[in-house]
N, C-alpha and C positions, 0 to 999 in steps of 0.2 A: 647421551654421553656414557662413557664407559664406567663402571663402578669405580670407586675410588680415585676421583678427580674432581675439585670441588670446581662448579662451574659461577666466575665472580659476578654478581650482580648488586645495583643496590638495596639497601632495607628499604623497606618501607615505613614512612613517618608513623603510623597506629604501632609499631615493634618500638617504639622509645618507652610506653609507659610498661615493656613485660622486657625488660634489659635477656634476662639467662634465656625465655624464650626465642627472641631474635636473633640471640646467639647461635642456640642449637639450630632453629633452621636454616639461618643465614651460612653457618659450616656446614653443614649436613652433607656429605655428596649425594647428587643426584644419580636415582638411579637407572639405568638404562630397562626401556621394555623390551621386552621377552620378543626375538622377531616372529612373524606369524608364520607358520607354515602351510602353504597349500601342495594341492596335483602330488602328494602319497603317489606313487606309482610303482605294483609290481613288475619291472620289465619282461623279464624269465626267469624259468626256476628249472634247475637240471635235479640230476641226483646229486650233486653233492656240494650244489651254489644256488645264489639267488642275487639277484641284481634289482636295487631300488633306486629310483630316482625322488626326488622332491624339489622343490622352489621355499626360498624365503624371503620376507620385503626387505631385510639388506643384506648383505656380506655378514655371513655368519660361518663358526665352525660347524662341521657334519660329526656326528656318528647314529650309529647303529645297535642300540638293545636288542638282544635276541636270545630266547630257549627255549625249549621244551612244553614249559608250561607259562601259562598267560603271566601269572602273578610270582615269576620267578624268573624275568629278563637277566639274567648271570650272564653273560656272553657278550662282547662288543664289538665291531667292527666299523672303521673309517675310511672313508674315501683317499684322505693324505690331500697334500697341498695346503695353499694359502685359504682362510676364507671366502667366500663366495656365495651368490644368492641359488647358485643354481649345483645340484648338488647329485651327485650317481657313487653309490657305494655297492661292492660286489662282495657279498660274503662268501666265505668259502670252509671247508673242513665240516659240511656236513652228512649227515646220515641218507641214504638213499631210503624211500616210500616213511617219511619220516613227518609229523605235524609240526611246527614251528609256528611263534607268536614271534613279535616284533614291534616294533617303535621305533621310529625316527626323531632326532632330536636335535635341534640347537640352538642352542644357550638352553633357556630354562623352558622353552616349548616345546614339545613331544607330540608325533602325529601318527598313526597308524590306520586304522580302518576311520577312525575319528579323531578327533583330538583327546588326546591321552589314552586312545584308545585301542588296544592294540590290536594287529592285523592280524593275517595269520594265511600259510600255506605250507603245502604239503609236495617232499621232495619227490621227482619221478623216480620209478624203477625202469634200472638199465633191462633194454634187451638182451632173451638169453645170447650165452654165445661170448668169444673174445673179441672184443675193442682191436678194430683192425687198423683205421685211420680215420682222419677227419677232412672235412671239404668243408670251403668258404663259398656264399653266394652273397652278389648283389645285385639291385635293379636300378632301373633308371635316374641313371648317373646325370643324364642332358648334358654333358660337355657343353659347353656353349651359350646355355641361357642365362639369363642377369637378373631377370623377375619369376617369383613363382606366386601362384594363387589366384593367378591375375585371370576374370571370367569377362567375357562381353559376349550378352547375348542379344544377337539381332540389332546390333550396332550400337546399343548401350553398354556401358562399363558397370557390371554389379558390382565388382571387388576389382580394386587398384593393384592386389600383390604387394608382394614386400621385395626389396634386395637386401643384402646383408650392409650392414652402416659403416663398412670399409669398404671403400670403391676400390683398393686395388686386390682384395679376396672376393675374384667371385666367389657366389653360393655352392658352386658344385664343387671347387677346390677344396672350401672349407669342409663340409662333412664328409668327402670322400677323401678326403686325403686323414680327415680322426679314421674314419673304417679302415682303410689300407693300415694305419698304422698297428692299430688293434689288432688287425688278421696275420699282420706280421709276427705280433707276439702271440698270437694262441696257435701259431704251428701248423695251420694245414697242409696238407698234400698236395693241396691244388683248389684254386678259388676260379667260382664262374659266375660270368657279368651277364643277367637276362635279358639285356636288351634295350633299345633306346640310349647307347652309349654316349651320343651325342643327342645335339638341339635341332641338328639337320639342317640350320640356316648357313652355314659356310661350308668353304676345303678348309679351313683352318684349325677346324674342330677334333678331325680328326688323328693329326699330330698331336695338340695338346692330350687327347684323352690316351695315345699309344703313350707319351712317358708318364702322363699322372698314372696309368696301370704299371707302367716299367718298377714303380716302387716297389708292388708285391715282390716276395725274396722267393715266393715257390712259383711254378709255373700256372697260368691263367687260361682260361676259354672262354671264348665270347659267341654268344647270341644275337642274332641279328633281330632289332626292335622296329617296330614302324618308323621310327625318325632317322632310321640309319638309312640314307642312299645304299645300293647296294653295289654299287661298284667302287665307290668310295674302301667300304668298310669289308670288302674282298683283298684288295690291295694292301690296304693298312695292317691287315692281322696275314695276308700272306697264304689266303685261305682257295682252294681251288673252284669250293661251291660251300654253302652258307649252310648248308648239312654235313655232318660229321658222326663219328663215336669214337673213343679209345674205351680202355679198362686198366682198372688199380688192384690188382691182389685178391681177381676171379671175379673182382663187382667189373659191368658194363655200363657204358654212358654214353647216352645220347644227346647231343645237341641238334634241335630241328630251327625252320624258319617258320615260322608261322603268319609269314604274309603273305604265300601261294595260298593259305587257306581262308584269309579273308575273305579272297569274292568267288563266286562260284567262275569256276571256266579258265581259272590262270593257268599258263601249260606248263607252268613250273610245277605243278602239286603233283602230276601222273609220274616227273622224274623223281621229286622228293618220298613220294608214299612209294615208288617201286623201288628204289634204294633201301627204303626204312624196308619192307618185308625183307629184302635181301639179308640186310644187317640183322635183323632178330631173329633168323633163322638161322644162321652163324653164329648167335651167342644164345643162343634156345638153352642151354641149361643153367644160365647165368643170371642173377638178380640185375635188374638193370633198372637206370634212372633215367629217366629222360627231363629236358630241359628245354624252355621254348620260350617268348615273350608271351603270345597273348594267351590269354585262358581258354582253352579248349570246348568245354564245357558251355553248352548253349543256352542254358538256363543256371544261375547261380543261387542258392538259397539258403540262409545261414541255418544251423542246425538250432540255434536256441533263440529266436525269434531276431529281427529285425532292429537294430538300434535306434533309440527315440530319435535322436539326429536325423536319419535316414528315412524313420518312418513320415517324420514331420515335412521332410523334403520331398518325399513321392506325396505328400496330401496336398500339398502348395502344385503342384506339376498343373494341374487342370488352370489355374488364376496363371500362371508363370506363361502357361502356352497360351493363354487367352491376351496375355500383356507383352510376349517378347516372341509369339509365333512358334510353328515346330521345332525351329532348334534348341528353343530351351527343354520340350518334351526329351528328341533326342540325346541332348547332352547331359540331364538329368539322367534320364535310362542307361549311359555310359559311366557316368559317373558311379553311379549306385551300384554295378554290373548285372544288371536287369539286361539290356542288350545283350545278344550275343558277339561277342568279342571276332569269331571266325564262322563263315559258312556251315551250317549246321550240315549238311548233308558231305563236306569234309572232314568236319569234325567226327562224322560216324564211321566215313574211313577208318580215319588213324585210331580210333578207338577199336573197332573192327582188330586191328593188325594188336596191337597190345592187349587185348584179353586173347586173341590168338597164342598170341606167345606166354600168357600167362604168370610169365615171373616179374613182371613191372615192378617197382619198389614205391615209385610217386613218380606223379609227376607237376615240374618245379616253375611255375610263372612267375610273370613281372606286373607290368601293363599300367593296372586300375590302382595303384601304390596305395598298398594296404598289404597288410598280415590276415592273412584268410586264407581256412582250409575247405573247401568242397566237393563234393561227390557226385556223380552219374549213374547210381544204383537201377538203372534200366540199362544200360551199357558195359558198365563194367564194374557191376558191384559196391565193393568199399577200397575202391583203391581210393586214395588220397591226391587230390588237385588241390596243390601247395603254394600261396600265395605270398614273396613278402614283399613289403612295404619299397617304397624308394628309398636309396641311398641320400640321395641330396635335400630333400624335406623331411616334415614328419612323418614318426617318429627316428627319422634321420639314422639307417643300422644296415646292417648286415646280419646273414644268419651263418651260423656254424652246426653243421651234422656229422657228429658223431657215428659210422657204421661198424657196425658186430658181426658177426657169422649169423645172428638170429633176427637181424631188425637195425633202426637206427633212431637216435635221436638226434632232434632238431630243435632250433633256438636262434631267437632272435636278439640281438642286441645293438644297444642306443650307443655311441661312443661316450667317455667321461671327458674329453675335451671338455673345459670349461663354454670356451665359444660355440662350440656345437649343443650343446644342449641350452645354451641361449639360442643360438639357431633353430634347435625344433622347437623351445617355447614361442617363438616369433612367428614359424610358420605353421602351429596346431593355432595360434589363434585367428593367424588369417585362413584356415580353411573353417574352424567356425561360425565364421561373418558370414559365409556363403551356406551353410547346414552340414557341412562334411567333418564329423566329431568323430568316427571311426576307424579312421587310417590305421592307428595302433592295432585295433584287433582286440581281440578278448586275450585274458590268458592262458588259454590251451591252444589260441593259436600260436601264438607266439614261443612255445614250449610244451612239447609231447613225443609219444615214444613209439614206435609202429613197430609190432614184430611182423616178421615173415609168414610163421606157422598160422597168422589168423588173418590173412588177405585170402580174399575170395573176389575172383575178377569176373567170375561170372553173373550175367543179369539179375536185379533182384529188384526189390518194390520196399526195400528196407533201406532209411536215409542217413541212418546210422552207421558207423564206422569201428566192429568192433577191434579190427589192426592197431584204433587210433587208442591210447592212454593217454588222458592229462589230468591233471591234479589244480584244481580252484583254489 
């Protein structure tokens, strides 16, 4: 109960012979406990914000302690709105390459790196150069589907999945429709969808996902995902061939299809890679992005080792395939992105053509719905193979990049809908049931800075990315 309400109960017969004491505690209000906080979460961190998430066991008020120094929290910032257990507060008005401590708190619990113990991170530095415009991306939206999480391997069901516990919000309405909202007020220039727009089980899919996209207020591009028929999803966006590029203010950008590159032999890959050369010799002096569903890259390796989640899950693979057959092997290997996503001897093409043209900027996947940055340092150096997460599950966002004359930054974010971030707490715990705890990413995936002057697209044996800055 809330402080100062006394709650009526009666004495108990042993309080007749201490009269004043059965008084006082018989009025006494009771006092309400402090709710628990867990999952502290730094979402991203720009130069001059940071975005935190948390959970509490009721409906509680949120704010945000923060400054300078650990033992001198002076600063505070709220999320706004009614109470709630689940909680996303964005601060803002801060110092670029700057140290910051923190606490999150509500009612009289405080959480940060521990409990009452404060967090702490460090703001990025803009690339050189002037702030030209910004661009929205999201991935697999699934228009269409009603369950997620859901695993059956070799005709047993490991994990049920969740749906959302309003039957008339599907799942992908709810958290794509928080991201559209958000992308509508942070301004971009132009937002682009990586793929798997729909669930590919109907025609009806893809009318609902042309007006759930009609909300963005600035103009849109879409990527063609493995679940997109493609004659379907030609027609819907009005598109003549599932390869494209335009340019925004001397940047170039590339949209590819990357399911000629799946299997060796499709005779769509000789039209799409002779195009792609055409096009990047046309914009050769030009910093260019390119855009694709699957992950290019035929081997994927995180640069600060493997998450225990993950590791735990490739040690079970040998028991899993000896219990539920090869396709647990390969869909474990899919999951994890141990498989290669596209034809390697494809993927060395189009690799081929972009350290060619040498001014590549990143390039932007969907696919394996996770925040993850990876490299090809035998192909093309430290250019950056840029992964985020899906729109419609955990951690349920979109990212916003920032580009400069010198570089660009990139960042990922969870929407503050209340209902969606109960949506990604529902579906981070059903991908834990199965061993998949890393969708989110670390935080430098999730927010880092790449200038121009330090990409090197030529081969190397170094795994490291010195383009990439991000701040722990």
């Amino acid at each position: 109960m809330s402080r100062g309400i006394t709650q009526q109960r009666s004495c108990p017969a042993g309080f007749v012979r201490r009269p004043a004491l059965a008084v006082l505690l018989w009025l006494a209000p009771v006092a309400a406990a402090a709710p628990a906080i867990t999952r502290v979460e730094l979402v991203t961190v720009t130069d001059t914000t940071a975005v935190l998430t948390w959970e509490t066991s009721e409906p509680a008020e949120a704010v945000v302690r923060y400054g300078t120094q650990s033992d001198r929290l002076d600063r505070t910032a709220s999320p706004g709105g009614p109470p709630g257990r689940y909680h996303c507060c964005e601060i803002t008005g801060l110092q670029p390459g700057t140290q910051y401590s923190f606490l999150c708190q509500s009612g009289a619990a405080e959480a940060g790196a521990g409990p009452r113990e404060p967090g702490r991170f460090t703001t990025l530095v803009p690339p050189p150069g002037r702030e030209l415009f910004s661009f929205a991306t999201m991935t697999d939206l699934h228009v269409g589907q009603q369950r997620t999480a859901r695993l059956v391997l070799h005709g047993k069901v490991i994990s049920e999945g969740v749906r959302w516990r309003e039957a008339d919000i599907p799942l992908w309405q709810l958290a794509v429709g928080a991201s559209i909202d958000e992308i509508n007020a942070r301004h971009p220039a132009f937002t682009v969808i990586k793929g798997d727009i729909t669930e590919g089980l109907s025609a009806e899919e893809f009318p609902a996902a042309r007006d759930l996209l009609g909300r963005l207020k600035a103009p849109y591009f879409v990527v063609r995902g493995n679940h997109d028929p493609l004659n379907p999803f030609l027609r819907t966006f009005g598109l003549p061939q599932s390869w494209y590029g335009f340019d925004r203010e001397g940047m170039h950008f590339v949209v590819l299809d990357t399911e000629p590159l799946a299997e060796a032999g499709d005779p769509a890959l000789d039209r799409e890679l002779t195009w792609l050369a055409k096009d990047l010799m046309e914009h050769k002096g030009q910093w260019t992005f390119v855009f694709v569903h699957r992950p290019v890259e035929p081997k994927l390796a995180r640069r600060s080792g493997e998450p225990f989640s993950e590791e735990l899950l490739r040690m079970s693979e040998g028991l899993l395939g000896r219990l539920y057959g090869s396709a647990a092997t390969r869909t474990i290997d899919k999951a994890t992105g141990h498989a290669p996503n596209v034809s390697e001897a494809s993927a060395r093409r189009l690799a081929e053509l972009l350290r060619r043209h040498g001014r590549i900027a990143g390039v932007f996947a969907g696919h394996l719905h996770r925040n993850y940055v990876g490299y090809w340092p035998q192909e093309t150096g430290n250019l950056p193979y840029v992964e985020t997460a899906s729109t419609k599950e955990y951690p349920c966002g979109y990212a916003i990049t920032r580009v400069f004359s010198g570089g660009y930054m990139h960042n990922y974010y969870t929407p503050r809908d209340p209902r969606c971030l109960e949506w990604s707490a529902m579906t981070r715990d059903a991908y834990a049931k199965i061993g998949l705890q890393s969708k989110a990413g670390s935080l430098a995936e999730r927010g880092f800075v790449v200038r121009f002057d330090r990409l090197r697209l030529a081969p190397t044996t170094r795994r490291r990315a010195d383009g990439i800055r991000s701040r722990e």
